[in-house]
C-alpha positions in Angstrom: 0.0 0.0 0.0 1.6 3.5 -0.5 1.7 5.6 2.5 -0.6 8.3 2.5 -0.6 11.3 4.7 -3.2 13.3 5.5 -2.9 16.9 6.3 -5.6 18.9 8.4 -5.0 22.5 8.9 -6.9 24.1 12.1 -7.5 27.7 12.9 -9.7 28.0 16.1 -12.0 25.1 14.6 -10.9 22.4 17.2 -14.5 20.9 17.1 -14.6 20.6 13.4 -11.2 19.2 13.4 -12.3 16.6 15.7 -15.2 15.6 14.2 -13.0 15.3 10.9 -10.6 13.1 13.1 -13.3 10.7 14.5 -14.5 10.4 10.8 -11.5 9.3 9.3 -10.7 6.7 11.9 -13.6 5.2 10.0 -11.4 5.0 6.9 -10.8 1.3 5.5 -7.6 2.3 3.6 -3.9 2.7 6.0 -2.6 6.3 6.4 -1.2 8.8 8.7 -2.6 12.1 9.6 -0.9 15.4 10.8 -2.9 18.0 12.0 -1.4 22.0 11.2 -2.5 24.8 14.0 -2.1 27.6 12.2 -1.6 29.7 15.1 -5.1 29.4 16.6 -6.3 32.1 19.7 -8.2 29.6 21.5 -7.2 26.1 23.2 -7.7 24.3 19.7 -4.2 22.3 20.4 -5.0 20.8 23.6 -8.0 19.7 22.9 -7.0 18.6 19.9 -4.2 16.9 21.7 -6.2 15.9 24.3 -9.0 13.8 22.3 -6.3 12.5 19.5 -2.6 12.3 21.5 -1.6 9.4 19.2 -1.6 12.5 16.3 1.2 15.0 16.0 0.4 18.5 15.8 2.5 20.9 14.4 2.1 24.5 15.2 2.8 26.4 12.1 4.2 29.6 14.5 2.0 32.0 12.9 -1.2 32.3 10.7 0.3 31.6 7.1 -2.9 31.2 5.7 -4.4 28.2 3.8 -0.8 27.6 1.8 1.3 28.3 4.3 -0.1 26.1 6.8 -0.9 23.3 4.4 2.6 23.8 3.4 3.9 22.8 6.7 1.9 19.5 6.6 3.0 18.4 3.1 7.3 19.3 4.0 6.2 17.1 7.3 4.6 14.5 5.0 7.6 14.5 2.6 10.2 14.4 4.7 7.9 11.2 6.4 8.1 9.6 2.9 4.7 9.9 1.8 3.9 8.4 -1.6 0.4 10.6 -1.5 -0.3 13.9 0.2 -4.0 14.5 1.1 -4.8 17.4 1.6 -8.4 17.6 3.6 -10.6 20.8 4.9 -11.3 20.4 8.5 -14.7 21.5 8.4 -15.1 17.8 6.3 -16.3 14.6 7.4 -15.4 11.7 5.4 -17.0 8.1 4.2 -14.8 4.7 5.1 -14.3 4.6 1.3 -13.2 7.9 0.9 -9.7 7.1 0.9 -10.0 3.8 -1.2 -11.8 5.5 -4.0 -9.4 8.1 -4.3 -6.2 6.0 -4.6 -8.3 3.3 -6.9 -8.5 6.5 -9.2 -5.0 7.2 -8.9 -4.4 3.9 -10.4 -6.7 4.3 -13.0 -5.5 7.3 -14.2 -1.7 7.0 -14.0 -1.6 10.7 -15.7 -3.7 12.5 -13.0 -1.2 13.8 -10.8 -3.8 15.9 -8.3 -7.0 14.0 -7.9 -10.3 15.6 -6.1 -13.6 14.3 -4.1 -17.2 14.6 -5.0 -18.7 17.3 -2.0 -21.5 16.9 -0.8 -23.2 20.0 1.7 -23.0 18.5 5.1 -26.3 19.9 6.4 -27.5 18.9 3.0 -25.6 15.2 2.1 -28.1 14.6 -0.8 -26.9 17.8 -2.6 -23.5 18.3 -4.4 -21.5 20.9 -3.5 -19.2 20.5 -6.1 -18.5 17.8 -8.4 -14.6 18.0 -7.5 -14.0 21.0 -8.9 -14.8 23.3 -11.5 -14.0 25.8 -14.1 -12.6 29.1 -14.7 -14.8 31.6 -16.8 -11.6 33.7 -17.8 -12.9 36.6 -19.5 -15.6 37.3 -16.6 -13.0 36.3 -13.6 -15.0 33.8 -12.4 -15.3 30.2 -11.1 -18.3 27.7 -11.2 -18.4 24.2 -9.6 -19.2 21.5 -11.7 -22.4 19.6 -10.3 -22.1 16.6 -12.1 -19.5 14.5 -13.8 -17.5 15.8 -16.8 -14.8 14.0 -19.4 -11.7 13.4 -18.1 -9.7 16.7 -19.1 -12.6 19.7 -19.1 -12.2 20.0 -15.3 -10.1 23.3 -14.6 -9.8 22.8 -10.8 -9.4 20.6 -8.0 -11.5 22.1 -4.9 -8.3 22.0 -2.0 -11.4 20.8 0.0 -10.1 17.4 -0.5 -7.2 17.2 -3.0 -5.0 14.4 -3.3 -1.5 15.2 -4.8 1.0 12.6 -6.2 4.8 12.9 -4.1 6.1 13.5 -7.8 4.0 16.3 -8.6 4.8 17.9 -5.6 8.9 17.2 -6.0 8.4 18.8 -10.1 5.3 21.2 -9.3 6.3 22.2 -5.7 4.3 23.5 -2.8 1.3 25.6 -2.9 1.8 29.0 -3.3 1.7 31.3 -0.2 1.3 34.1 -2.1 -2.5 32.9 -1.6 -3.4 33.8 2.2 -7.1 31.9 1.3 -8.9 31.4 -2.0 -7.2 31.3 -5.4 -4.5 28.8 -3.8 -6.4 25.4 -5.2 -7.0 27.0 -8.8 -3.8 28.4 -9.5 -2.2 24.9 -8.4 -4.5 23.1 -10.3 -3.4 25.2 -13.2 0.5 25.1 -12.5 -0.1 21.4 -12.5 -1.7 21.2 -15.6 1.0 23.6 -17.0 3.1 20.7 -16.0 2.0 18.0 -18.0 -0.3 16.2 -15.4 -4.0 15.7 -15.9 -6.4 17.0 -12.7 -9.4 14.3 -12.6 -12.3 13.7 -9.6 -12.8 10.3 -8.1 -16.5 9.7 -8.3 -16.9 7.0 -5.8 -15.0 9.3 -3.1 -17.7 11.0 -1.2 -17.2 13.6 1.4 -20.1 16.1 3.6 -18.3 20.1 3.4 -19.7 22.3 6.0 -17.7 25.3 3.5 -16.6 28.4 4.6 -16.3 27.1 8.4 -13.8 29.9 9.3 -15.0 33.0 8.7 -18.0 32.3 7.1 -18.5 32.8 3.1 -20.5 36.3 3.8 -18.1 37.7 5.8 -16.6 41.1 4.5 -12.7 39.5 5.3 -13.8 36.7 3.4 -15.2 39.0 0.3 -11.5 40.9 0.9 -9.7 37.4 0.8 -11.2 36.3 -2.3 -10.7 39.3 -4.2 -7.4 39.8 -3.3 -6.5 36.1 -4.0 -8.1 36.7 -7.4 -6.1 39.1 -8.6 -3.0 37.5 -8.0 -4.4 34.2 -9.6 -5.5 35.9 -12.5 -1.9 38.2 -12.9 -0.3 34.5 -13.0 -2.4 33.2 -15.6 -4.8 35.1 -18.1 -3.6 36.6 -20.6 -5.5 39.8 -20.2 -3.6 40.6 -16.7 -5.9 41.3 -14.0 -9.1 42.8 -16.0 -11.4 39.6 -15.7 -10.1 39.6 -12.0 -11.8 43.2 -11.8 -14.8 42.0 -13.6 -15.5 39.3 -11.1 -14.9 41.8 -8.4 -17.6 43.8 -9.7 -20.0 40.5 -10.0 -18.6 39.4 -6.4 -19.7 42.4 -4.6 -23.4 42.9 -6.8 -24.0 39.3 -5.7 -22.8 40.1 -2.0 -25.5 43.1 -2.1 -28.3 39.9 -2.9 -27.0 37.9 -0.1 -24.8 35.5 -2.6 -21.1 34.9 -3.2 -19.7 34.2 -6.1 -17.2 31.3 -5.8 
């Protein structure tokens, strides 16, 4: 079996982490888990500690955001030997095949070298949050999760929801970048994979519940900030028009806000 680690990131969501925890002890397939505090204000690492002591915990120092603290997980993972890096929301709960389905993809697909779960809302399991990913509407600056299944290829992202990355993408590709605090970070990896020669594909048998946006909270105006920020720099690194269709989906981001929506 290859070795798998998995890599949790917690920021004052000790109870979601836990939940996550007791979920994937479920988990048919072997693997190891690291949890990442990413500098939490409350007593997230001792209770964390407390109800899972057989899990190391590394305290990223500082709150590096959603790449910098995953990045701390995956060099721990790494330098562990992991053959697989799964990178897993804590707000998620898993399915004892989660794992299983994933890595049976893996096989299938020998070119996939990042390879996503179908999300399901957790207060709503019989509705899909996203199909794995989605794509990028370039000229409007946009994203849009896919619902359902597409062809192998027309995906343009992996959700970092649940995302599980190949050891040799991550030695050619490299870490995520930090230059993403949160938001953006999934897509532009997805992209700089992709860029790399790998194909991005969703494991449809690998089901997981998303409670989404369990840090801030998608409405929040730091979350609206986040985002926008995040998409300029995503959209400087990769369209063609420079950050224009970034400004565009600005514009549609804070409408939408006004109606009580967000735009992904």
């Amino acid at each position: 079996m290859p070795v798998v680690y998995i890599v949790l990131l917690n920021w004052n969501g000790w109870a979601d982490t836990i939940a996550c925890l007791q979920s994937l002890r479920t988990l048919h397939t072997p693997h190891r888990v690291v949890v990442v505090d990413n500098a939490s204000r409350n007593d997230s690492v001792s209770r964390i500690k407390q109800a899972f002591p057989e899990i190391p915990v590394l305290q990223s120092g500082g709150n590096l955001g959603f790449s910098g603290g995953n990045n701390v997980g995956i060099r721990h993972a790494l330098e562990a030997g992991a053959d697989y890096v799964w990178l897993l929301n804590n707000d998620t709960l898993v399915f004892p095949d989660s794992l299983e389905e994933l890595l049976k993809t893996a096989d299938q697909c020998p070119g996939a070298g990042v390879i996503g779960s179908v999300l399901y809302y957790l207060e709503q399991p019989e509705r899909v949050q996203a199909w794995g990913g989605g794509k990028i509407i370039m000229p409007l600056g946009i994203a849009r999760h896919y619902l359902e299944a597409q062809p192998l290829g027309k995906t343009s992202y992996i959700t970092g929801a649940s995302m599980l990355i190949r050891r040799e993408v991550l030695e050619q590709v490299g870490l995520l970048d930090d230059g993403f605090f949160m938001y953006w970070e999934d897509t532009d990896y997805s992209f700089r994979v992709r860029r790399a020669g790998w194909e991005i594909a969703v494991a449809p048998g690998s089901k997981i519940l998303h409670k989404e946006s369990a840090s801030l909270g998608q409405y929040n105006p730091v979350t609206i900030g986040y985002r926008n920020r995040s998409a300029l720099r995503f959209f400087r690194k990769h369209s063609r028009w420079g950050v224009l269709p970034a400004l565009i989906g600005i514009l549609a981001r804070t409408l939408k806000a006004r109606l009580g929506k967000v735009v992904s």
